[in-house]
C-alpha positions as CSV (number, residue, x, y, z in Angstrom):
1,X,132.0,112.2,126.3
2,X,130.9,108.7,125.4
3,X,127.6,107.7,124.9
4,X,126.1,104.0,124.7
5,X,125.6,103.2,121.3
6,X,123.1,100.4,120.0
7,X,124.2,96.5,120.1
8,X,125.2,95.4,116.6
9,X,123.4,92.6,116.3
10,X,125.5,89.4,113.8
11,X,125.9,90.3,110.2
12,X,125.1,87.9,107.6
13,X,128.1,88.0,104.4
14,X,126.8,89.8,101.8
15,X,124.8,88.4,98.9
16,X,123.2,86.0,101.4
17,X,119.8,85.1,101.4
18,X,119.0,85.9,105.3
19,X,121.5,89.2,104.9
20,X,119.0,89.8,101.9
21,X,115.8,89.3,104.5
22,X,117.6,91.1,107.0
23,X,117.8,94.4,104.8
24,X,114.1,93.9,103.6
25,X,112.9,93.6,107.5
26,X,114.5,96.4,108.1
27,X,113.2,98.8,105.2
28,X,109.7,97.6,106.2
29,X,110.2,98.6,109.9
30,X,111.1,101.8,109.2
31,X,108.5,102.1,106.7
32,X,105.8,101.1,109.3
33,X,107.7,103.8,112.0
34,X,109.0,101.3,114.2
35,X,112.8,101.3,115.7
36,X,115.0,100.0,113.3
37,X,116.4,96.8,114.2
38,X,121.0,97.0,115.2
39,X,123.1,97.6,111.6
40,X,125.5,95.3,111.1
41,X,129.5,96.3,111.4
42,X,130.9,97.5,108.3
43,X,133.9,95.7,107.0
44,X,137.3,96.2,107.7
45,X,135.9,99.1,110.5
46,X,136.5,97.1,114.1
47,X,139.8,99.3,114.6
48,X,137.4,101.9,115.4
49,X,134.9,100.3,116.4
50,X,132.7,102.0,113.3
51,X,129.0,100.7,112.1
52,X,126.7,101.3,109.8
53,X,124.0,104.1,111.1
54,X,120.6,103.1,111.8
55,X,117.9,104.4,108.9
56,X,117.5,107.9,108.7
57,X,114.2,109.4,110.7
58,X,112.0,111.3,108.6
59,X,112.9,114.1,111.3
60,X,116.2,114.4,111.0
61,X,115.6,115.0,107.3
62,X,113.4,117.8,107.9
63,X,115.6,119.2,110.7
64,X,118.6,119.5,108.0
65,X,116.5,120.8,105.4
66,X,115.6,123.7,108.0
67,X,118.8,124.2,109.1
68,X,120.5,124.6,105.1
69,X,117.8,127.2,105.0
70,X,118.2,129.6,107.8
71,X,121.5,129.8,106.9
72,X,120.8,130.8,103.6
73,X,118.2,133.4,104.5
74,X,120.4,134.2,107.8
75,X,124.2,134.1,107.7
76,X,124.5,136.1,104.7
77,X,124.7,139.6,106.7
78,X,127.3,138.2,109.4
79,X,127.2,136.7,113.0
80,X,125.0,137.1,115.9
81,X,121.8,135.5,117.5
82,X,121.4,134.2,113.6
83,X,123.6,131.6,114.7
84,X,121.6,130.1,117.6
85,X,118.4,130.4,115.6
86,X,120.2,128.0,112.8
87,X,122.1,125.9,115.9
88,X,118.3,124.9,117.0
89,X,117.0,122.7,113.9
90,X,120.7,121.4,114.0
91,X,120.7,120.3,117.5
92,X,117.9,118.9,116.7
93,X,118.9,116.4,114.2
94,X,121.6,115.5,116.1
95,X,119.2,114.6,118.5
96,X,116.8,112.4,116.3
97,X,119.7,110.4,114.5
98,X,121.1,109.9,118.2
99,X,117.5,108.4,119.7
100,X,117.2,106.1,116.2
101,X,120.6,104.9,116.9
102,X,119.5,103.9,120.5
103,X,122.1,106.5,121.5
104,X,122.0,108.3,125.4
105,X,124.3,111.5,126.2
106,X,126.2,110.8,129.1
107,X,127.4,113.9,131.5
108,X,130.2,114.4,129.4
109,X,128.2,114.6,126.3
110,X,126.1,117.3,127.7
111,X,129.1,119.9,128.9
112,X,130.9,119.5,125.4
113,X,127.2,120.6,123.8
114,X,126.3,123.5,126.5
115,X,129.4,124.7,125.9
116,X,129.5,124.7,122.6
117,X,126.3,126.7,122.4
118,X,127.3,128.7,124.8
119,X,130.2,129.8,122.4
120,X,127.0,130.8,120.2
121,X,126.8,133.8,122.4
122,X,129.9,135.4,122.2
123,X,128.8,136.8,118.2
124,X,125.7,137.6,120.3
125,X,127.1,140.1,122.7
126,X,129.9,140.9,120.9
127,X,130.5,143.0,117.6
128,X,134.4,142.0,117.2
129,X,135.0,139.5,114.1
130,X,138.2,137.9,115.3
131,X,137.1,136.7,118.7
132,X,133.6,135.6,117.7
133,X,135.5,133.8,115.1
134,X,137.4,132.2,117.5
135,X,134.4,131.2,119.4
136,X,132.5,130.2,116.7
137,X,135.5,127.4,115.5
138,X,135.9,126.0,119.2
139,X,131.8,125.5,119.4
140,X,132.1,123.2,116.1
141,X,135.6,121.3,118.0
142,X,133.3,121.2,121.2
143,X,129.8,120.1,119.3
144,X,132.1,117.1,117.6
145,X,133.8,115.9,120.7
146,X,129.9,115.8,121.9
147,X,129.4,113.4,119.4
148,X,132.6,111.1,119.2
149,X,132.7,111.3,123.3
150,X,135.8,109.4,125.0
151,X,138.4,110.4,127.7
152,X,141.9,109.0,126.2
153,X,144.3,112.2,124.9
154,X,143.3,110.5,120.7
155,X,139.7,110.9,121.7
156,X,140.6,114.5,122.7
157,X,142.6,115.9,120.0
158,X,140.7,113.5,117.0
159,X,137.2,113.8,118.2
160,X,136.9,118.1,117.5
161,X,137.7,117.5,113.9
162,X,135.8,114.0,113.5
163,X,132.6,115.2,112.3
164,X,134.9,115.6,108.9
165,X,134.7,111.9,108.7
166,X,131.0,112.0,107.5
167,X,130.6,114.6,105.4
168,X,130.1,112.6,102.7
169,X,129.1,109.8,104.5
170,X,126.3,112.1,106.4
171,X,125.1,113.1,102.9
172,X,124.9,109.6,101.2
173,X,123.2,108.4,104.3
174,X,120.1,111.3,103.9
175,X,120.2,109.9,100.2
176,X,119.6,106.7,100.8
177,X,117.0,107.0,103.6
178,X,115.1,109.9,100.8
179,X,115.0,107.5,98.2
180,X,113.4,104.2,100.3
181,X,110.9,106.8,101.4
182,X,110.2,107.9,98.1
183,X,110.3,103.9,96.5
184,X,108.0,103.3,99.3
185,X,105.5,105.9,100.2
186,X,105.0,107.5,96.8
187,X,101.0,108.4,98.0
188,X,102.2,110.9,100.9
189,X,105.4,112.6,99.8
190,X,104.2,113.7,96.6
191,X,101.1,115.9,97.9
192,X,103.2,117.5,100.8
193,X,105.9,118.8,98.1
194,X,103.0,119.9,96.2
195,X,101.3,121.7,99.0
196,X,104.9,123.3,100.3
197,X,105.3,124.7,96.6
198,X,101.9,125.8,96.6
199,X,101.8,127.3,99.7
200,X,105.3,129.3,99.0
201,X,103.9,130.8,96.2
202,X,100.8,131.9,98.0
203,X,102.5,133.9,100.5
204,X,105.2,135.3,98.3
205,X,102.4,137.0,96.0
206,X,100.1,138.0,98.5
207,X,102.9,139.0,100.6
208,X,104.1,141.3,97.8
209,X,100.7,142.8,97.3
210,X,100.2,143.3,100.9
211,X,103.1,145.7,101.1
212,X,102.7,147.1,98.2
213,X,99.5,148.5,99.7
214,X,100.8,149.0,103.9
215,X,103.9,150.9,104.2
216,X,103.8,149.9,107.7
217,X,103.5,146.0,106.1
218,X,106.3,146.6,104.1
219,X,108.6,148.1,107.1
220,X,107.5,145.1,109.3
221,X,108.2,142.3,106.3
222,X,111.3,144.1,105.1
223,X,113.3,143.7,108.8
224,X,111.7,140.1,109.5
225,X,113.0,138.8,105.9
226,X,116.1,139.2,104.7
227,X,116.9,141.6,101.5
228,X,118.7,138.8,98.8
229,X,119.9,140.3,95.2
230,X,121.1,138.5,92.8
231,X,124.4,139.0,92.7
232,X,124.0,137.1,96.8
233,X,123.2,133.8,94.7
234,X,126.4,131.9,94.7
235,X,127.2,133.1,98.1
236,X,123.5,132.0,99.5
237,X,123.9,128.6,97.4
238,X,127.2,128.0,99.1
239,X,125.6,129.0,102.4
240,X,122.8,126.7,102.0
241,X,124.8,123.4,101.1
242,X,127.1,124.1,104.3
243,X,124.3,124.1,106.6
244,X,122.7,121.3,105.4
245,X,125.7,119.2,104.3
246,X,127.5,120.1,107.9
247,X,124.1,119.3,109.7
248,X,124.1,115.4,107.8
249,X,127.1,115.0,108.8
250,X,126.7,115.5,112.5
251,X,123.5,113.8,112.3
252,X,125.1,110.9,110.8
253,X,128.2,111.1,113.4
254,X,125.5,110.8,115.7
255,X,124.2,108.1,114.8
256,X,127.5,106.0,114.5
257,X,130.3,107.7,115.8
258,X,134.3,106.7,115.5
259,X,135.3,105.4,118.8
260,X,138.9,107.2,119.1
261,X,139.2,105.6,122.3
262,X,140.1,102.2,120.7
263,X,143.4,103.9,119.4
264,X,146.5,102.6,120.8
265,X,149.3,104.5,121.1
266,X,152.3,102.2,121.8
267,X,153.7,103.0,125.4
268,X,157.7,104.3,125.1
269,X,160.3,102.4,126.4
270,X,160.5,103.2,129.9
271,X,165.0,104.7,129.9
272,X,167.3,103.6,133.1
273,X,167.2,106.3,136.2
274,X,170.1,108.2,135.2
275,X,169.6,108.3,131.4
276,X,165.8,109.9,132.3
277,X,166.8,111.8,135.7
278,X,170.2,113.4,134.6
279,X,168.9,115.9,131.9
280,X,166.0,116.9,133.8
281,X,167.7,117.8,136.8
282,X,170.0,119.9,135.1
283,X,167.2,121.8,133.4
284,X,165.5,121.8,136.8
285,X,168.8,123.6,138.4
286,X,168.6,126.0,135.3
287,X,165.5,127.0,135.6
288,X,165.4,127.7,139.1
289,X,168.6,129.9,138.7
290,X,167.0,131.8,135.9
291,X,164.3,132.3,138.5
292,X,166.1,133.9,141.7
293,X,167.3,136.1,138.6
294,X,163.7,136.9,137.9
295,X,162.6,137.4,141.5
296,X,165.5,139.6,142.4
297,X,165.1,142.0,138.9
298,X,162.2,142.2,137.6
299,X,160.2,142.4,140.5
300,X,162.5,144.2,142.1
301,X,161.0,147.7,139.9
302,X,162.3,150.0,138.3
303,X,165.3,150.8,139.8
304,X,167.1,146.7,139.8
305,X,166.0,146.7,136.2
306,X,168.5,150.0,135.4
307,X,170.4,148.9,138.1
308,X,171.5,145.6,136.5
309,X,170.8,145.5,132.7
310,X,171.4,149.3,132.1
311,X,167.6,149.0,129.9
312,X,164.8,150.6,130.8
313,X,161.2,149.0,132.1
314,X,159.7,148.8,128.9
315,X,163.0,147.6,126.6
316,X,163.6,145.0,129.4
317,X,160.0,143.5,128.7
318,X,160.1,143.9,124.8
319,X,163.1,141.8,125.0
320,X,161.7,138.5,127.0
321,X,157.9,137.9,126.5
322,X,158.4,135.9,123.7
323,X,161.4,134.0,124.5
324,X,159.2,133.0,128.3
325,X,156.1,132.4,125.6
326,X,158.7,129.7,124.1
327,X,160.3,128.3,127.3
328,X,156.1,127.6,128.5
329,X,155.5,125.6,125.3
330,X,159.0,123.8,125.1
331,X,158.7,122.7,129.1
332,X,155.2,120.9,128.3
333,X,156.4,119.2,125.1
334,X,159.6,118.2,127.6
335,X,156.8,117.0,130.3
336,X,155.5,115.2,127.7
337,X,158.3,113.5,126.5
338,X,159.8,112.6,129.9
339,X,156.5,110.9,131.0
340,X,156.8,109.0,127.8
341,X,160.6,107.4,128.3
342,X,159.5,107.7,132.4
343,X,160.5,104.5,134.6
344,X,157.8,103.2,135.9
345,X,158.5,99.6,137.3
346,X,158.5,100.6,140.8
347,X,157.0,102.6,143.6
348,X,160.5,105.0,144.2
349,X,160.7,105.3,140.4
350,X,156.9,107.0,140.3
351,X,158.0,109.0,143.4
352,X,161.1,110.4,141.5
353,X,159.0,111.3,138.6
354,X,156.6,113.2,140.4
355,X,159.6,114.8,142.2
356,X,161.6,115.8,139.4
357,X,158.7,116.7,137.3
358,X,156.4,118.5,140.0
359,X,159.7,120.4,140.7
360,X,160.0,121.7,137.3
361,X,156.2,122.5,136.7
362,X,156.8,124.4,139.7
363,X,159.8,126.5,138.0
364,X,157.7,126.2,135.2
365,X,154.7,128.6,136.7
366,X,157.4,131.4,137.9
367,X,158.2,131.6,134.2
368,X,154.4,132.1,133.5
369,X,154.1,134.5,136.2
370,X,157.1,136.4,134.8
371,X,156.5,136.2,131.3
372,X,152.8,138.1,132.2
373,X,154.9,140.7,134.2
374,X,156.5,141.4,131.5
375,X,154.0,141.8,129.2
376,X,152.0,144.1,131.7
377,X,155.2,146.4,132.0
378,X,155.1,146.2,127.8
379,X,151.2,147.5,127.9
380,X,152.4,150.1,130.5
381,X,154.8,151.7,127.8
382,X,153.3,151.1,124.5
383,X,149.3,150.2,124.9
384,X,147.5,147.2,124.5
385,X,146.7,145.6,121.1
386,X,145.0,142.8,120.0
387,X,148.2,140.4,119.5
388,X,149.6,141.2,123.1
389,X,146.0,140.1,124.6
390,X,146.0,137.3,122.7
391,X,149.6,135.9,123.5
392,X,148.8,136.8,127.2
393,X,145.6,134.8,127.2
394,X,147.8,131.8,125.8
395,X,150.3,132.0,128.5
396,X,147.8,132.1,130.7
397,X,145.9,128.7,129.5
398,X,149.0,127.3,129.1
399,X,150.0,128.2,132.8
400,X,146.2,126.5,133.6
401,X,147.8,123.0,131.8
402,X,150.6,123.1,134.1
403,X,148.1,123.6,137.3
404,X,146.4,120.4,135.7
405,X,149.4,118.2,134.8
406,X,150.5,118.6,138.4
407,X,147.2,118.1,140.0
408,X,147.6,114.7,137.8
409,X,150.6,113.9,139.3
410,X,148.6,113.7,142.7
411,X,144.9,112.4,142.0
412,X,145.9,110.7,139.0
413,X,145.7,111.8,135.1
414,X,143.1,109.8,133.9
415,X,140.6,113.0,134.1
416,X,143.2,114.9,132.3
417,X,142.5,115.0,128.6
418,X,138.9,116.3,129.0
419,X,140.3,119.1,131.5
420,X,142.5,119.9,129.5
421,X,139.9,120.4,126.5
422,X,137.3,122.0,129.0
423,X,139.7,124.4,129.9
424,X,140.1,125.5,126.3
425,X,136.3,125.6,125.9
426,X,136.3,127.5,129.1
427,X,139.1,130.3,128.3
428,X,138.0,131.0,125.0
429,X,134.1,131.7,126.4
430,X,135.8,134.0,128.8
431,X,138.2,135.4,126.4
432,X,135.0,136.6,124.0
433,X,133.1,137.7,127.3
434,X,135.4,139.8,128.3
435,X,135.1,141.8,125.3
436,X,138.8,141.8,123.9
437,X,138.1,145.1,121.6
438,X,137.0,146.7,125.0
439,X,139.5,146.0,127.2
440,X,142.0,147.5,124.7
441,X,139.8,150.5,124.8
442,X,139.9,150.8,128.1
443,X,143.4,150.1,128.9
444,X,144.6,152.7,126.3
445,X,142.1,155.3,127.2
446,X,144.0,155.0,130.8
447,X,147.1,155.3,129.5
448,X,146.0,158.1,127.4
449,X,144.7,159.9,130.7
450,X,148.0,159.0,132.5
451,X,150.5,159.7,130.3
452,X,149.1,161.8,127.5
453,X,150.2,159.2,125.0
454,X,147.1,157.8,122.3
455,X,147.7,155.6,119.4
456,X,144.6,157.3,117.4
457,X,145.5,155.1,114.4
458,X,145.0,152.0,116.1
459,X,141.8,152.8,118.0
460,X,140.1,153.5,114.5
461,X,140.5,150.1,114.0
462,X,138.8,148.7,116.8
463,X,135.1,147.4,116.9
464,X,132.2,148.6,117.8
465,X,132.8,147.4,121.3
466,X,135.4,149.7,121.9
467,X,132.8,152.6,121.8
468,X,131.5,152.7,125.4
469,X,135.6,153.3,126.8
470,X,136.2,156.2,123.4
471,X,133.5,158.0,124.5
472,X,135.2,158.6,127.6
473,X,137.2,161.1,125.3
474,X,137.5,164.9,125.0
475,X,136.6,166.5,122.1
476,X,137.6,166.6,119.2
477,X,139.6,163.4,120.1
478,X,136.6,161.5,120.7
479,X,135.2,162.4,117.3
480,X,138.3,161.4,115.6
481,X,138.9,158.5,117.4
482,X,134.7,156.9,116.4
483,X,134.6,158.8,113.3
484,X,135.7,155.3,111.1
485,X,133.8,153.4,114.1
486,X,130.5,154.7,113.5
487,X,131.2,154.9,108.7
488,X,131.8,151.1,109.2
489,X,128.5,150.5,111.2
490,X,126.4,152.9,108.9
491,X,127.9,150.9,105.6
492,X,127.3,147.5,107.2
493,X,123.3,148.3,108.1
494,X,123.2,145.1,109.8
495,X,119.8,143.5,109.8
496,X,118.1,142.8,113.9
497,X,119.5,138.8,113.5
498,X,122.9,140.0,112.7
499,X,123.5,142.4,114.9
500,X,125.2,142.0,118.3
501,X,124.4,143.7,121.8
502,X,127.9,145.3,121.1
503,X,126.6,147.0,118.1
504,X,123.1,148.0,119.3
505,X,124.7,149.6,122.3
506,X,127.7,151.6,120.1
507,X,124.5,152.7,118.1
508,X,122.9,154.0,120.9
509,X,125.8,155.5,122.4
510,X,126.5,157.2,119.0
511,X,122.9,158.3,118.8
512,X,123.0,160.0,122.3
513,X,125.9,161.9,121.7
514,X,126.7,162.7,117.8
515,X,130.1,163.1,116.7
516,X,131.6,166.7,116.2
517,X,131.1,167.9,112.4
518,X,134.6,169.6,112.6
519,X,136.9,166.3,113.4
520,X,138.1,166.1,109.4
521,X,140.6,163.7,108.9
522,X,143.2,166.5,108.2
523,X,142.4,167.8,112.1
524,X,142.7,163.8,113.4
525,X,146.0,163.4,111.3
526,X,147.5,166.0,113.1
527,X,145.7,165.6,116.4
528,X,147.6,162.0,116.2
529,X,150.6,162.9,114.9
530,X,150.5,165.2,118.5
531,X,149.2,162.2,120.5
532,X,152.3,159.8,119.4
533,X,155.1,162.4,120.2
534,X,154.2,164.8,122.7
């Protein structure tokens, strides 16, 4: 995403007298709340085409201020809608530095930020850590490239992490725009901090009184505010100077981005036919041998696999996932390389490239396709866990580059980078909608049914999203496999803003149907120890 940032209008040196007028005009502009004339270029920053930011809004102050403090009062607990209420003052100063800057989204602007709040949701719905983690860093990678915007492969990988570049930047910029506003308009700052003191104190005491005398008060005030002890203090602090600190900096990104477009990357020098043709067509011929092995074994079933490797289903699987996994990464590096040293000076030297490499993106997706065969013959024999989902959902993006670097080779790559990046955005949404924790559940509880097998041990350890697919369980199995389930949820006690849809249905699961008093963890031991070996 690029956006249109304001005209930098011809910088006096510094020290000058008209630089000197040039600065005053434009403290008493802002000072009367009119637009803020173009910021001259800094120094030595034309590489990236970096300025200085316009003057800080009075808004975008208050919008960080806000932000630092719901998460203090609201991340404490853990992740859920909690984030989307402190992404909504945040958004907002993004948005206020932009318009001062004279700033527009463009299209692309707006499906790096919807889909980084929509990543907000996943701790909404979902009560598993590591996924909503997941989703959590790709919304701050997708909220940056928002920001920085641009369509060359260095806009792509630099602009998720180029918010880092202002964080102190972002915060010596608030300072400076606080303390013209403070040199300037003494008369109207000092009464409002006065009347915000004044007016916290008021409703702390009367609000303390008030439920001292209403229970119900008390109830009501106890689950909209959040319970802090002391012993919270550092953690709150630190929670506090992150949201406000991360929000300045994004505000201040905003308002004068790093153009990573403008970074060259020198062009390799394009080889001779035979020195770039020869290697790839013998990997070419060795992939497509390894593939009429592939389609002849191990789709052949059961019987080719014994037949010709003397293994079993599930050995022959254990023994290749990972080595496919590698050949998928290792055959886009080698794309990536060959385009690189590619020849390129005429028309039958583009069509041998896309021949030779379209061929062995081709060979390239049988190795995908096999390598997830083989990892759904592994689940067969030994469950799913978190790891093997995981490593399938990469082979599966990764299979989605391939789809994209050949659909480049035909309309052209210059859509490419942002695909490629949207595509990421897009799998990891799915990956937390999908419920990961669930799906495990469920595949395991099938097996279970099937085969009689149960790794009890390992479904202890699941999340509260597991829950719905346990309860499919008989008694006393069930019990023993929610029993650590439902001790974690009681000790969390989650407050309403940290708590997921994926815990407040597990709860009400739980509720409906209580666990049985007599699954005691010497019963489960050797319920499990019966469920592994048969």
């Amino acid at each position: 995403m690029s956006e249109t940032p304001s005209t930098p209008s011809t910088s006096e040196p510094k020290g000058s007298a008209s630089g000197e007028r040039a600065a005053e005009e434009q403290r008493r502009s802002v000072a009367a709340g009119g637009p803020p004339s173009a910021p001259p270029a800094s120094p030595g920053a034309r590489g990236l085409g970096l300025e200085e930011p316009a003057p800080i809004r009075t808004a975008t102050l208050w919008a960080a201020l806000a932000t630092g403090l719901l998460s203090m009062w609201l991340l404490g607990e853990g992740m859920a809608v909690n984030l989307l209420v402190v992404a909504v003052p945040a958004t907002l100063a993004v948005y206020f530095a932009g318009r001062r800057a004279g700033r527009r989204p463009r299209p692309w602007a707006l499906v790096w930020g919807v889909g980084g709040l929509a990543l907000l949701l996943v701790p909404t719905v979902r009560a598993a850590e590591w996924p909503s983690f997941l989703a959590v860093v790709t919304s701050l990678a997708a909220g940056s490239l928002a920001l920085h915007g641009g369509r060359t492969w260095p806009a792509v990988l630099l602009g998720p992490i180029g918010v880092f570049t202002s964080v102190v930047t972002g915060p010596a910029w608030a300072w400076q725009g606080l303390r013209e506003r403070v040199g300037g308009d003494r008369g109207r700052l000092g009464p409002l901090l006065r009347a915000l003191v004044v007016a916290a104190v008021l409703l702390f005491v009367f609000g303390a009184l008030f439920a001292g005398a209403d229970a119900a008060f008390a109830d009501l005030l106890g689950a909209l505010v959040p319970d802090v002890s002391v012993s919270d203090g550092p953690w709150r602090v630190l929670l506090l100077m992150v949201g406000l600190f991360g929000t300045l900096a994004a505000a201040r990104t905003a308002a004068a981005p790093a153009h990573w477009d403008r970074v060259q990357v020198p062009a390799g020098r394009a080889r001779g036919r035979v020195e770039w043709a020869l290697p790839l067509i013998g990997l070419v011929a060795l992939f497509a041998v390894f593939n009429a092995v592939q389609l002849a074994v191990l789709f052949g079933g059961h019987d080719a696999v014994l037949e010709e490797t003397g293994q079993t289903y599930a050995e022959y699987a254990r023994q290749g996932f990972w080595q496919l996994l590698m050949v998928t990464l290792l055959t886009l590096l080698v794309i990536v390389v060959a385009l690189r040293w590619a020849p390129r000076t005429r028309s039958s030297d583009r069509t041998l490239v896309r021949g030779v490499l379209g061929t062995l993106c081709a060979l390239a997706l049988v190795v995908v396709a096999s390598a997830v065969r083989r990892m759904d013959m592994y689940v067969e024999a030994y469950g799913l866990t978190r790891l093997r989902i995981s490593v399938l959902a990469m082979e599966l993006w990764l299979g989605l580059v391939i789809v994209l670097i050949m659909a480049a080779g035909v309309w052209g790559a210059r859509w490419l980078p942002r695909a490629v990046a949207a595509g990421a955005v897009a799998g990891v949404l799915v990956f937390g909608f999908v419920s990961p924790d669930a799906l495990i559940a469920e595949r395991n509880v099938q097996r279970y049914e099937d085969t009689g097998r149960f790794d009890l041990e390992y479904a202890q350890g699941l999340s509260a999203d597991a829950v719905p697919a346990l309860d499919r369980l008989e008694e006393p199995l069930r019990s023993c496999a929610l029993r650590d389930i439902k001790f974690d949820m009681d000790e969390a006690n989650l407050p309403w803003y940290a708590t997921s849809w994926g815990d407040a249905e597990a709860r009400r699961i739980l509720d409906a149907r209580p666990l049985s008093e007599g699954a005691s963890a010497l019963e489960c031991g050797e319920r499990e120890a019966d469920l592994l070996f048969p």
